[in-house]
C-alpha positions in Angstrom: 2.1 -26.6 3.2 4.7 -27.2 5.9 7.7 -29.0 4.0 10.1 -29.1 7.0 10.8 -28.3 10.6 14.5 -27.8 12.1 14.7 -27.3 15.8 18.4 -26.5 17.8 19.0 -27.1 21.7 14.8 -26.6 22.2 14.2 -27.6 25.1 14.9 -31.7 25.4 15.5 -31.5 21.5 19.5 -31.1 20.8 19.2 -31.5 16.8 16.0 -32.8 15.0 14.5 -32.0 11.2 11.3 -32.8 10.0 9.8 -33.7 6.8 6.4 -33.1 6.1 4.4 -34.0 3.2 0.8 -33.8 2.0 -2.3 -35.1 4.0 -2.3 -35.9 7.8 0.3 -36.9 9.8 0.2 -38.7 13.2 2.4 -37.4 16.4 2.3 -39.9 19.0 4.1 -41.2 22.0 4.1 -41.5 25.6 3.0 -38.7 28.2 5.9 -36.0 28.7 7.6 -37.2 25.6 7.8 -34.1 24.4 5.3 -33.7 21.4 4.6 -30.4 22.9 8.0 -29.4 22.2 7.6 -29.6 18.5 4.4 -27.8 18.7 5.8 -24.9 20.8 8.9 -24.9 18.5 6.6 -24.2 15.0 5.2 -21.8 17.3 8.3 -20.2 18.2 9.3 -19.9 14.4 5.9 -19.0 13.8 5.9 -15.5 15.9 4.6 -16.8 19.3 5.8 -15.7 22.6 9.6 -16.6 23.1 10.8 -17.6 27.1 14.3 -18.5 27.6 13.4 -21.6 29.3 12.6 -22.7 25.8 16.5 -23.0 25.3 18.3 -26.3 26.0 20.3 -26.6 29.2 23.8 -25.6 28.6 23.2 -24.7 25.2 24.1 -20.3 24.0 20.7 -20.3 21.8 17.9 -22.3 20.3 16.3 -21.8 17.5 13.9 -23.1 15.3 13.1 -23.2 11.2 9.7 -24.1 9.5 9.6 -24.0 5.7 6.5 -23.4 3.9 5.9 -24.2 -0.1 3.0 -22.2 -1.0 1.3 -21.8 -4.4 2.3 -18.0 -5.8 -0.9 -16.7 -5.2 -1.3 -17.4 -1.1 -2.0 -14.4 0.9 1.6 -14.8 2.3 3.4 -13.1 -0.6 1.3 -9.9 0.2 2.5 -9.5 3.4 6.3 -10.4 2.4 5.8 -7.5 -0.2 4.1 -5.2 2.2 7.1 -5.6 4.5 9.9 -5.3 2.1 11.2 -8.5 2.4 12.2 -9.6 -1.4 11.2 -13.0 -2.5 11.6 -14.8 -6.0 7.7 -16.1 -7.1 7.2 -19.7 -5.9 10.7 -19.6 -3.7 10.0 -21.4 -0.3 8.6 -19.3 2.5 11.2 -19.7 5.4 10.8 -18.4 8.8 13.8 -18.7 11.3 13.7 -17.7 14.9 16.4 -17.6 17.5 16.4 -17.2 21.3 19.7 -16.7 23.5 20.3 -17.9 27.2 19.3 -14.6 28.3 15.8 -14.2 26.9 16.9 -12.2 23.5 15.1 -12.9 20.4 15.9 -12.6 16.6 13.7 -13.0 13.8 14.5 -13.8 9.9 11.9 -14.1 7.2 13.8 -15.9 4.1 17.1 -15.3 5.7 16.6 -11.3 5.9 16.3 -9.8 9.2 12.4 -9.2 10.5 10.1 -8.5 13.1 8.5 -10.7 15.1 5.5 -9.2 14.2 6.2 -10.0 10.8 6.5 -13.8 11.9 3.3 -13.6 13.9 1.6 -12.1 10.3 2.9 -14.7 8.4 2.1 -17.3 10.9 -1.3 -16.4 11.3 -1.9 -17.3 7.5 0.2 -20.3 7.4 -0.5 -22.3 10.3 -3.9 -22.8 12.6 -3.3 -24.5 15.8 -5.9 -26.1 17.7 -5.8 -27.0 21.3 -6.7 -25.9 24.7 -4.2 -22.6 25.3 -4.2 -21.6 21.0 -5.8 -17.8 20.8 -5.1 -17.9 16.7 -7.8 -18.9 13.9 -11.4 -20.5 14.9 -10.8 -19.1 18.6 -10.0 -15.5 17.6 -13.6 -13.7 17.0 -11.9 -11.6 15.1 -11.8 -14.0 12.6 -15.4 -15.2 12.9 -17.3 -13.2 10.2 -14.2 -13.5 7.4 -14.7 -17.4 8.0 -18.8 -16.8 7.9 -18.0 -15.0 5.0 -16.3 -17.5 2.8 -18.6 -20.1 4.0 -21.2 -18.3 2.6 -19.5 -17.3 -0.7 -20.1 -13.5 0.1 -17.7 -12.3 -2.0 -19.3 -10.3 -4.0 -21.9 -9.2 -1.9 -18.5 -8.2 0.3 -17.4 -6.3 -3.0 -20.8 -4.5 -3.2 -21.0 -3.1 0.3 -17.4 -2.1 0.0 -18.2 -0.2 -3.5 -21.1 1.5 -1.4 -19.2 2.5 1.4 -16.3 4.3 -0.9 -19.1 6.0 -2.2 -20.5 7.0 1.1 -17.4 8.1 2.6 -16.8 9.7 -0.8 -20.0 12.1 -0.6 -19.4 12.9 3.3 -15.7 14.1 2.6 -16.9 15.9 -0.2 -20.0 17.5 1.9 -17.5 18.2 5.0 -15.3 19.9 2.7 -18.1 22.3 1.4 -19.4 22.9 4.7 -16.1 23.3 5.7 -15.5 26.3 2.8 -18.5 27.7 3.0 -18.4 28.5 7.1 -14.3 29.5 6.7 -15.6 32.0 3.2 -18.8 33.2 5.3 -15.9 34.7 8.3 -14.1 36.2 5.3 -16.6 37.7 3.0 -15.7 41.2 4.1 -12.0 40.4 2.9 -12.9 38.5 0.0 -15.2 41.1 -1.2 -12.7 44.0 -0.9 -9.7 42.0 -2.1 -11.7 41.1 -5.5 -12.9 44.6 -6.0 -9.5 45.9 -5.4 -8.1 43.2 -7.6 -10.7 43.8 -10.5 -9.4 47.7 -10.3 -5.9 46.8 -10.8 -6.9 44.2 -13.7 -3.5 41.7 -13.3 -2.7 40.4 -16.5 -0.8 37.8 -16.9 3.3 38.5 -17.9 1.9 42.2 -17.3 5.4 42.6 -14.3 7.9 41.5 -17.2 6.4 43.7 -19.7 6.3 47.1 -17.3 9.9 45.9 -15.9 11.0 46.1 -19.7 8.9 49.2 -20.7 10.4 50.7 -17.4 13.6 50.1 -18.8 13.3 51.3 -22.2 11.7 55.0 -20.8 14.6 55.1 -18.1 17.1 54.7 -21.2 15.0 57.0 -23.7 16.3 60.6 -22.7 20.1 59.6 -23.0 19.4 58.0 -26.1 17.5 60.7 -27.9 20.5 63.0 -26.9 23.6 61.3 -28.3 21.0 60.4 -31.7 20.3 64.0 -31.7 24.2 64.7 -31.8 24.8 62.3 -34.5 21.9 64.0 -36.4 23.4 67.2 -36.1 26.6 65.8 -37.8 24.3 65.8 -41.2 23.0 68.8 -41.2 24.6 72.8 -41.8 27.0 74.0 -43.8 29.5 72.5 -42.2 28.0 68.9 -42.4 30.1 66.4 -44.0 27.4 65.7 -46.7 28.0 69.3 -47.4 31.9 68.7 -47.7 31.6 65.4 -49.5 29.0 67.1 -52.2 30.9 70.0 -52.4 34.3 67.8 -52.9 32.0 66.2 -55.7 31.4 69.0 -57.6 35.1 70.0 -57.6 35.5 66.7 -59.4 33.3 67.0 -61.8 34.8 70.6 -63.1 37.8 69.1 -62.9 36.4 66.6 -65.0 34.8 68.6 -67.4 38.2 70.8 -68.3 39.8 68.0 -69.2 37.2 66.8 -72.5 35.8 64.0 -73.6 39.1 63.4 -75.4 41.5 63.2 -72.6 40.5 59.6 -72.3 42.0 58.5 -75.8 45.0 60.3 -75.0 47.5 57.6 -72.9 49.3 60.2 -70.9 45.7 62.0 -69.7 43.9 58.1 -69.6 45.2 57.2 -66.2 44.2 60.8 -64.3 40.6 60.5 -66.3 40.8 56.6 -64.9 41.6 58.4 -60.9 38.6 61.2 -61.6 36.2 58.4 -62.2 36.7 56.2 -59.2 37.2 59.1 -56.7 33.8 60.3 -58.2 31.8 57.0 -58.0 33.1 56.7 -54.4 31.9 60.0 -53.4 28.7 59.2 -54.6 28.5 56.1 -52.8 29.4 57.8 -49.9 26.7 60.2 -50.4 23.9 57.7 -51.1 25.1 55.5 -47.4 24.7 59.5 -45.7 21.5 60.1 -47.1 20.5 56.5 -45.6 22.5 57.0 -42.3 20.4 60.6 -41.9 16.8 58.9 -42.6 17.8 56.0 -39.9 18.6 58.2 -37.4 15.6 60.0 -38.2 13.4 57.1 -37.4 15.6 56.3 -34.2 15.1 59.5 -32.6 11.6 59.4 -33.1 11.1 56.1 -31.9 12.5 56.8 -28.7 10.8 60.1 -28.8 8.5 59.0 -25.5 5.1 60.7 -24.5 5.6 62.7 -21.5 4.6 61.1 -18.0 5.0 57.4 -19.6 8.0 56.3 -17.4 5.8 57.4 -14.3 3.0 55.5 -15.3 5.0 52.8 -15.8 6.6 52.5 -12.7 3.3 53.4 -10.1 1.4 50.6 -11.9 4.4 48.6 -11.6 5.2 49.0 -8.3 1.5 48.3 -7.5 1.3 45.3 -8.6 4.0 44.0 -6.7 2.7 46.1 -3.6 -0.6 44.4 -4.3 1.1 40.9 -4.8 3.5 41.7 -1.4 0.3 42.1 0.7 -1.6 38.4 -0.7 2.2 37.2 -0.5 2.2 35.7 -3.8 4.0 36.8 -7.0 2.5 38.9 -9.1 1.6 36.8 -12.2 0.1 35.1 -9.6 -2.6 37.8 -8.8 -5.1 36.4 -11.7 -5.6 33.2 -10.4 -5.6 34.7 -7.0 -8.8 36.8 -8.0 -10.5 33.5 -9.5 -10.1 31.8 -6.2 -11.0 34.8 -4.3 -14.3 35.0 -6.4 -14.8 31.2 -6.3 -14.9 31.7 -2.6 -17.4 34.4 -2.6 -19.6 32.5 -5.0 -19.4 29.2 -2.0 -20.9 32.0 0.2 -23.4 32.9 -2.0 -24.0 29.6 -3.7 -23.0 27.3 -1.0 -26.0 26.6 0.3 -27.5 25.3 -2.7 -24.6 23.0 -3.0 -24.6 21.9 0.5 -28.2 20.5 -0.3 -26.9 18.8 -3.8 -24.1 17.5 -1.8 -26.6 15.9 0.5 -29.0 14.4 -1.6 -26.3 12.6 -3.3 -25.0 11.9 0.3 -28.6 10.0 1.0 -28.2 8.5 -2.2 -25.2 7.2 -1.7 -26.2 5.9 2.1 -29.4 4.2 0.6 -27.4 2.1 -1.8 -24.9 1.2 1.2 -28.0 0.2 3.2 -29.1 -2.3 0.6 -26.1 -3.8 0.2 -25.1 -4.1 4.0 -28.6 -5.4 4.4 -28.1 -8.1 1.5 -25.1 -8.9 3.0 -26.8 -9.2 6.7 -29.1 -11.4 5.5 -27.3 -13.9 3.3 -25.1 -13.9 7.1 -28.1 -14.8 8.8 -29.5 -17.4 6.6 -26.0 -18.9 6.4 -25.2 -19.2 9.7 -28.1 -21.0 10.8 -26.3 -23.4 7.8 -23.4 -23.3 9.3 -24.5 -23.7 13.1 -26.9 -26.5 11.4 -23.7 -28.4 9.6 -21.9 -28.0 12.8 -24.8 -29.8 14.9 -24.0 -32.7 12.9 -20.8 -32.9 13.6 -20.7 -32.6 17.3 -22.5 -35.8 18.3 -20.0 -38.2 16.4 -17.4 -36.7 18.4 -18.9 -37.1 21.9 -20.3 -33.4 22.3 -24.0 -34.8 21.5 -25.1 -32.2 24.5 -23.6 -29.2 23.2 -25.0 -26.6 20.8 -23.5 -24.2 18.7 -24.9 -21.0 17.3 -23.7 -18.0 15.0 -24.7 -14.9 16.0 -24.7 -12.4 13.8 -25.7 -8.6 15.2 -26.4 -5.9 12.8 -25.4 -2.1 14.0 -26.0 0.6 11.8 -24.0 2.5 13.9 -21.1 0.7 13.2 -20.8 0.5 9.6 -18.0 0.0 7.5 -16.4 -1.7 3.8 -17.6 -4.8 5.6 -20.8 -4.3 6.8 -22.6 -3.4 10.0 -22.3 -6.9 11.6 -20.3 -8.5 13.8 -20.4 -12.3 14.0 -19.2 -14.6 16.8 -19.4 -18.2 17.0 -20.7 -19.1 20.5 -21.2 -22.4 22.0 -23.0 -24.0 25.3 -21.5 -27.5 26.5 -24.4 -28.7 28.4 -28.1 -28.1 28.1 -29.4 -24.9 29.8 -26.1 -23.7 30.2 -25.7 -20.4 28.7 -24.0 -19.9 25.1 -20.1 -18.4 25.3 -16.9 -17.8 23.4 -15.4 -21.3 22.6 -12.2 -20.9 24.2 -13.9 -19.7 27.8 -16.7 -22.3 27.5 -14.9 -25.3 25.9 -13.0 -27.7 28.0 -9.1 -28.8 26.2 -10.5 -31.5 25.0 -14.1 -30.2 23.7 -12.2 -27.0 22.5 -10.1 -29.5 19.8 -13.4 -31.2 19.1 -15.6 -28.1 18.5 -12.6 -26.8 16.4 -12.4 -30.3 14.2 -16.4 -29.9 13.5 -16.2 -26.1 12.9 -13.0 -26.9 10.1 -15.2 -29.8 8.9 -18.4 -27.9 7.6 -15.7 -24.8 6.9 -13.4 -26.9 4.6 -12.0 -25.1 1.8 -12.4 -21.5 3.7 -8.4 -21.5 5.0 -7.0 -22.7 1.7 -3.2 -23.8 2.5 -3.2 -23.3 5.9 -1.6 -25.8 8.1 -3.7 -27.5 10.7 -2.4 -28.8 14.0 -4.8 -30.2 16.5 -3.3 -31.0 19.8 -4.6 -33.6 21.9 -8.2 -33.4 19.6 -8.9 -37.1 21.2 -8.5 -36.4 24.6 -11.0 -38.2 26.8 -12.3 -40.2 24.3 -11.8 -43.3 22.6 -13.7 -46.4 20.9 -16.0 -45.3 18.1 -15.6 -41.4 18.8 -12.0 -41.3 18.8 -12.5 -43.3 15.3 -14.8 -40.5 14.4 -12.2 -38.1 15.0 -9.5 -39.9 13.2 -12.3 -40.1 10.0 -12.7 -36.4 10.1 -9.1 -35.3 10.7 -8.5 -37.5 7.7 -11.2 -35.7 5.3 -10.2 -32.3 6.6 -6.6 -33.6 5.3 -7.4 -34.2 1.7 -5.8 -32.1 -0.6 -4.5 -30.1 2.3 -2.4 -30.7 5.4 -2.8 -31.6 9.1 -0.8 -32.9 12.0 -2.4 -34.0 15.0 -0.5 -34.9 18.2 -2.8 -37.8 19.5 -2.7 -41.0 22.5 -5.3 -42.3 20.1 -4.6 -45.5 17.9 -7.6 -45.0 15.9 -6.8 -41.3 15.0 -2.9 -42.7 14.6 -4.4 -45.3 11.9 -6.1 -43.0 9.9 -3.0 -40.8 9.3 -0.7 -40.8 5.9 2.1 -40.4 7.8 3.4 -41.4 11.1 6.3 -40.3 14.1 6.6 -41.5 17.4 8.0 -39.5 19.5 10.5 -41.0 22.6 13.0 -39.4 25.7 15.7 -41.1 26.4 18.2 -40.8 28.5 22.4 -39.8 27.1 24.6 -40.2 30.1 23.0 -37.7 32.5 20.8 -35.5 30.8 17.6 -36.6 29.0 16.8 -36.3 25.0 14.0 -36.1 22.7 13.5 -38.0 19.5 11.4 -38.5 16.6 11.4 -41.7 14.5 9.6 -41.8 11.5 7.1 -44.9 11.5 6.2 -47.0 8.6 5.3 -50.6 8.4 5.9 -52.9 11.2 7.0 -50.4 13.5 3.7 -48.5 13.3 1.7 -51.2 13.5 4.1 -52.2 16.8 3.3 -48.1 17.8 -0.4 -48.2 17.5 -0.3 -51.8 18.9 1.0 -50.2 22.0 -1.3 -47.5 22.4 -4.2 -50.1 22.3 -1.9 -52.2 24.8 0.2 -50.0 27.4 3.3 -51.5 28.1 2.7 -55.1 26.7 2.1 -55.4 23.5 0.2 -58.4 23.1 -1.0 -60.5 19.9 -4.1 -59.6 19.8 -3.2 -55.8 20.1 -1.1 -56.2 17.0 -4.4 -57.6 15.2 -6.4 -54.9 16.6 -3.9 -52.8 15.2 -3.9 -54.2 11.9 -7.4 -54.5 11.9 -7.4 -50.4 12.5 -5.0 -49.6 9.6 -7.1 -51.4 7.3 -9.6 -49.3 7.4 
C-alpha cells in the first residue's frame, strides 16, 4: 500500500506529507484546488513524464516521494533485484523523483540512484490510476489478457502452454541445427572424407608427440653415449686393465703371504706385517668384486643404448608429421584424435542425416500437437471466461449510469502468432451508446464514463492486481443522487482489504470513504498555496455538508450529511 506522500515546491504545493492508511480515502475540495496536483505529483514519483512547469515559482527544484509497504513477496522486489538496486526483505519501497528549473530530472529508488524507467516499472505494479488522460493498467491492452487471465484462474493452463512451447522451440532449434550440419557437412564431404582417411593413415594416439619428442631425444643422445661407455669398457679389459694390475698386485700378496708361515702370526714382531698383508688383501678383493660389477653394468649400458639403425629417422618423420598434420587442421597434435571423431561424426550427419532430420521432425509434430492442445485449452477457458467477465461487467454498468453501454472481451486466436502465452490476443472493447460500434475504452469512453467503466471492470476483477494502489480521478463526474451513491458503494468494496483514493465533488462517494482530506488554495501575501487538511468528525461532516450545499451550508445539509455517513 501507499504509506506516505512528500511533495516540495510542486506546483502551488510549497511543503505537504501525506499519510495513507488501509481502505479508501476521500480527496475533495473546490474546482482548481489543486487535487490534481497530488495526483500528478504520485505520478511524478511514480515514473510519468516530468515538465518543468511542474516546479513551484521561484523555487531551484521540486520533487516528490511516495512510500510503499509491500508484503515480501509483491512483484516489486523482482524488479528491484533485476535492476541491482539492493533492498533488505520487507524494507519500505521508496521512490524519489526530482525536477530542476530547467527541465532536468533525477531519479532514486530507496535512496540509490535509478532510471526513470525503473520508476515507471515499479510504478506500473504499485499504483493504477484511473481517469480520463491515464494510459497505465485497465486502459493499456497490453494488459488485457494477463488480467483475463487471473480472472479466469489460468494459471496452470498458462504453465502448460508455456511447458509446450519450451518443448516446441526446443525440437525446432534442435531440427535447425541438424539441418543446419547436415547442408554445411554435405559442401564438405570431399574434405571430410580425405581428412579422415588421411587421419586414419597416420593413426594419432593420444600423448603419441611427448613420447616421439622423448624417444627423439634419447636416439639423438645414443651414439655419444655408446662411445664414452665403450671407453670406459675398454678400461677393464687387456693386459693392461686395472683388474689385471689389481689381480696381479693380489697375487704378489698372497706369495708374500705364504713366505712368511702360518707361524709368523704368533710371533709379536712378524704379527703386525701379517695384520697389514691381511687388510691390503681383503681390500684388493673388494676392489676386484666392485670391477667385476662395474664391467657387467657397463655391459648392460652399452647395450641398451645400442639403437637399431634408422630408428632416430623414423622417429623424427612421424614426428614431424604429426605436427605437419596438426599445423594444417590448426590444432595441437594430441588434439588430432578427437579431431578425426568429429570429422567422422560429420560424415556420418551426411550419411545419416537424413534419417535424423525425419526423427527430428516427428518429435517436432509431436511436440507442436501437445502445444496446440494446450493453447487451445487455454483459448477456450478465455472464451468461456470472458463472456463471464463481459457478463459481470454488464451488471455493473447500469448502477453507475452507463445502463446504454456494452462491454465485450474479445479474444482472437492466431496460430500464427504463437507463443509461452498462447496464440490469443485479448482486448476489452466497449460501445457507449446502442448501435454505436465497439472500441478501445480510452478512445470510446468519455472522462467521466472512462472512471466508471474502469470502477466496474476493477469490481468483477477484484483480487487480480493484489496490492496495487487505486486512484480514480473524478469517477463521479456527471453524476449524482443514487449513481453517485453507487459509485461511492463500489469504490468502498473495491477498498476492502486493499487501498483506494478517489479525488471526487461527490458527497456520497466522500461518505463512503475511511478516510478523508480536503483540499483548499489560499492566498500568502501575493502568491497562492495549496493545502491539505485531514478531516475527521465535525469538519467532515461540515465538508460533505458543503458539497451538498455550495457556499451555504445550511441545516438541513448538515443532516443530509449525517444522514450520508451513516450509511
Amino acid at each position: 500500500m501507499l504509506a506516505s506522500l512528500s511533495i516540495r515546491d510542486i506546483v502551488l504545493i510549497d511543503r505537504l506529507d501525506l499519510v495513507f492508511r488501509p481502505g479508501l480515502s476521500a480527496l475533495t475540495g473546490e474546482t482548481g484546488a489543486g487535487k490534481s496536483i497530488l495526483l500528478g505529483a504520485l505520478g511524478l514519483a511514480c515514473g510519468e513524464r516530468a515538465d518543468r512547469a511542474m516546479v513551484r515559482a521561484g523555487a531551484e527544484q521540486g520533487s516528490a516521494i511516495a512510500v510503499f509497504e509491500l508484503p515480501e513477496t509483491h512483484s516489486a522486489f523482482a524488479l528491484l533485484e533485476e535492476s541491482g538496486i539492493s533492498f533488505e526483505p520487507g524494507e519500505p519501497v521508496i521512490l524519489r523523483r526530482a525536477i530542476t528549473a530547467d527541465g532536468r530530472s533525477r531519479a532514486h529508488v530507496n535512496d540509490q540512484p535509478a532510471s526513470v524507467g525503473l520508476l515507471r516499472s515499479l510504478g506500473d505494479v504499485l499504483v493504477e490510476i484511473h481517469g480520463q488522460h491515464d494510459g497505465r493498467g485497465l486502459l493499456d491492452p497490453k494488459s488485457h489478457k494477463r488480467l483475463l487471465d487471473e480472472f479466469a484462474g489460468n494459471g496452470e493452463r498458462l504453465a502448460a502452454a508455456a511447458r509446450g512451447w519450451e518443448r516446441v522451440s526446443a525440437a525446432r532449434r534442435h531440427l535447425e541445427t541438424l539441418r543446419t550440419d547436415r547442408a554445411r557437412a554435405a559442401e564438405e564431404e570431399v574434405f571430410l572424407r580425405h581428412a579422415v582417411e588421411e587421419l586414419d593413415a597416420l593413426h594419432p594416439r593420444p600423448g603419441e608427440e611427448e613420447t616421439l619428442a622423448g624417444e627423439r631425444r634419447f636416439l639423438q643422445q645414443a651414439e655419444s653415449a655408446l662411445s664414452d661407455l665403450q671407453l670406459a669398457s675398454e678400461a677393464f679389459s687387456g693386459a693392461d686393465a686395472v683388474a689385471s694390475r689389481l689381480n696381479h698386485a693380489l697375487k704378489g700378496l698372497e706369495r708374500v703371504r705364504a713366505s712368511l708361515g702360518a707361524e709368523a702370526a704368533a710371533d709379536s714382531a712378524q704379527a703386525h706385517a701379517v695384520s697389514a698383508l691381511d687388510r691390503a688383501s681383503g681390500a684388493l678383493e673388494r676392489a676386484l668384486i666392485e670391477f667385476d660389477e662395474a664391467e657387467t653394468a657397463l655391459t648392460d649400458a652399452a647395450s641398451a643404448f645400442e639403437v637399431e639403425s634408422g630408428a632416430l629417422e623414423r622417429a623424427e618423420e612421424r614426428l614431424f608429421a604429426l605436427r605437419a598434420l596438426a599445423r594444417k587442421h590448426q590444432v595441437e597434435v594430441d588434439k588430432l584424435p578427437a579431431l578425426r571423431s568429429e570429422f567422422a561424426d560429420r560424415l556420418e550427419a551426411v550419411a545419416d542425416g537424413e534419417g535424423r532430420e525425419r526423427e527430428a521432425e516427428s518429435a517436432l509434430k509431436a511436440a507442436e500437437a501437445d502445444y496446440a492442445r494446450a493453447a487451445s485449452a487455454l483459448s477456450e477457458a478465455r472464451k468461456t471466461q470472458g463472456e463471464k467477465l463481459a457478463a459481470a461487467v454488464m451488471a455493473e454498468l447500469a448502477p453507475l449510469k452507463l445502463e446504454k453501454a456494452r462491454f465485450r472481451v474479445v479474444v482472437t486466436s492466431d496460430e500464427t502468432r504463437a507463443g509461452p502465452s498462447g496464440w490469443d490476443s485479448v482486448a476489452f472493447e466497449v460501445s457507449t451508446n446502442p448501435g454505436a460500434p465497439f472500441g478501445p475504452l480510452d478512445r470510446i469512453a468519455s472522462g467521466g464514463e472512462l472512471s466508471r467503466f474502469a470502477l466496474a471492470l476493477k469490481v468483477c476483477l477484484a483480487g487480480s492486481d493484489s496490492g496495487i494502489v487505486m486512484v480514480f480521478d473524478e469517477v463521479d463526474q456527471g453524476v449524482g443522487g443514487a449513481v453517485a451513491d453507487a459509485v461511492g458503494h463500489r469504490l468502498a468494496r473495491l477498498a476492502e482489504g486493499g487501498q483506494a483514493l478517489v479525488v471526487t465533488h461527490s458527497p456520497q462517494v466522500a461518505a463512503r470513504a475511511g478516510h478523508h482530506w480536503k483540499i483548499a488554495k489560499a492566498e500568502e501575501g501575493e502568491t497562492m498555496r495549496t493545502r491539505v487538511v485531514p478531516l475527521d468528525g465535525r469538519e467532515r461532516r461540515e465538508e460533505i455538508a458543503r458539497m451538498l450545499s455550495g457556499a451555504e451550508v445550511t441545516e438541513a445539509a448538515r443532516a443530509a450529511a449525517d444522514e450520508l455517513m451513516a450509511i
